[in-house]
C-alpha positions in Angstrom: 10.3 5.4 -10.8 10.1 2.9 -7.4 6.7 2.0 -6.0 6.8 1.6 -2.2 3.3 1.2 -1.3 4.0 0.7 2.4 6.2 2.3 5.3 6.1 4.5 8.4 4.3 7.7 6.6 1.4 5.2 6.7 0.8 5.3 10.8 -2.0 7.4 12.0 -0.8 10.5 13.1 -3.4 10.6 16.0 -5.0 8.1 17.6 -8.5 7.7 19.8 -8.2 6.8 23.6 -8.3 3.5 25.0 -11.6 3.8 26.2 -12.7 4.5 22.4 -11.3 2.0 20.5 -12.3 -0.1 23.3 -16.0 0.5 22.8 -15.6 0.5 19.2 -14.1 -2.7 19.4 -17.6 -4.0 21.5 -15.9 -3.7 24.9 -14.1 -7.2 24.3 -13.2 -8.8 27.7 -9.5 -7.9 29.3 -8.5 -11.4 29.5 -8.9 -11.5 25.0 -7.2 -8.3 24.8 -4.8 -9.3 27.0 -4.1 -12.5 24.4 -4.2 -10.5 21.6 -2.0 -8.2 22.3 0.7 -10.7 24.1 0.2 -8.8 27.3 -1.5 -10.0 31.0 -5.3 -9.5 32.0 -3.6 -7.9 34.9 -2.0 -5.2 32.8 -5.2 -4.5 30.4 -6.9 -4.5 33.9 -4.8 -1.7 34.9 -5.1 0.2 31.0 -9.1 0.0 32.0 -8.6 1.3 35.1 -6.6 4.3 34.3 -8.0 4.3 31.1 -5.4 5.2 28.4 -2.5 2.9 27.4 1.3 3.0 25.7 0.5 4.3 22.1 1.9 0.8 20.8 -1.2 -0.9 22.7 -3.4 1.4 20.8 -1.8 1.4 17.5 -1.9 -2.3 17.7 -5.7 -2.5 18.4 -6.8 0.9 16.0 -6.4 -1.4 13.0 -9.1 -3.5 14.0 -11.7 -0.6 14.6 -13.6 0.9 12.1 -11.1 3.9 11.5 -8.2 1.6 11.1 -10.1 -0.4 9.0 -11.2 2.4 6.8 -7.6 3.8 6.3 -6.4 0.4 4.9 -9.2 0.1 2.6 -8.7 3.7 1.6 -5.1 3.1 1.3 -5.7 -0.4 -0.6 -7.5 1.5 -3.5 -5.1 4.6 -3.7 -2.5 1.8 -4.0 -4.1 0.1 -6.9 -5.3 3.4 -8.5 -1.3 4.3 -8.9 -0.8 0.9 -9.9 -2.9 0.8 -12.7 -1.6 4.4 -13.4 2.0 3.3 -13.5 1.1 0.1 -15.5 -0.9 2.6 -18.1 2.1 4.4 -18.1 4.7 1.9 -18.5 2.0 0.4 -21.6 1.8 3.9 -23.2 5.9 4.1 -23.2 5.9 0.7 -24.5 3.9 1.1 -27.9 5.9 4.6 -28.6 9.1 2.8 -28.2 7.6 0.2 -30.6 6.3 2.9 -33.1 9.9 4.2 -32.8 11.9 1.4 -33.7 9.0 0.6 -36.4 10.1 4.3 -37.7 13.9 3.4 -37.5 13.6 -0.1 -39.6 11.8 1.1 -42.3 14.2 4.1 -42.6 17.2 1.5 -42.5 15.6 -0.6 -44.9 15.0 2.6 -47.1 18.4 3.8 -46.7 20.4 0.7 -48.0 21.3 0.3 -51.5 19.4 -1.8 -53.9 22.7 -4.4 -54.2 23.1 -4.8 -50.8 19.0 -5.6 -50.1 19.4 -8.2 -52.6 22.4 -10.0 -50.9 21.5 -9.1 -47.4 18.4 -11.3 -47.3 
């Protein structure tokens, strides 16, 4: 079984407007936005005025806002909940295969002939 714990199935299938991850963000100034999202005040400027932006602007800013937030922490503790799952799993496999070959020597060692235990030591 392969874990992938990340990837594109991951990205919110809707996202709120500009103007409300804006707010939820505290109404930061344009000229921050602008820096952290690599664009110019001029262009935020004009995101505020019409007030919606490319769904890459707000993809990039929903994972600071409480909803983004909330899916990662949600996602961080389904992650680790299969985790431990798959490592209980893996554990429980583990001590049957070790039961199991515990089985097969003492059958082996039941199975050879007195002679050969003696001169096999």
């Amino acid at each position: 079984m392969k874990w992938h714990p990340y990837g594109l199935g991951h990205l919110p299938a809707t996202l709120p407007d500009w103007q409300t991850l804006i707010t939820d963000l505290g109404v930061p100034p344009a000229r921050v936005l602008a820096q952290a999202l690599g664009l110019s005040e001029r262009t935020v400027q004009r995101y505020h005025q019409l007030g919606r932006a490319p769904r890459v602007a707000c993809l990039a800013l929903f994972w600071m806002t409480r909803w983004g937030r909330s899916q990662v922490n949600t996602q961080a503790v389904n992650d680790a909940s299969l985790a431990a799952g798959y490592a209980n799993a893996l554990e429980h496999e583990l001590d049957r295969t070790r039961a199991e070959l515990a089985r097969v020597l003492r059958l082996n060692h039941s199975v050879q002939p007195s002679s050969c235990r003696a001169n096999c030591s």
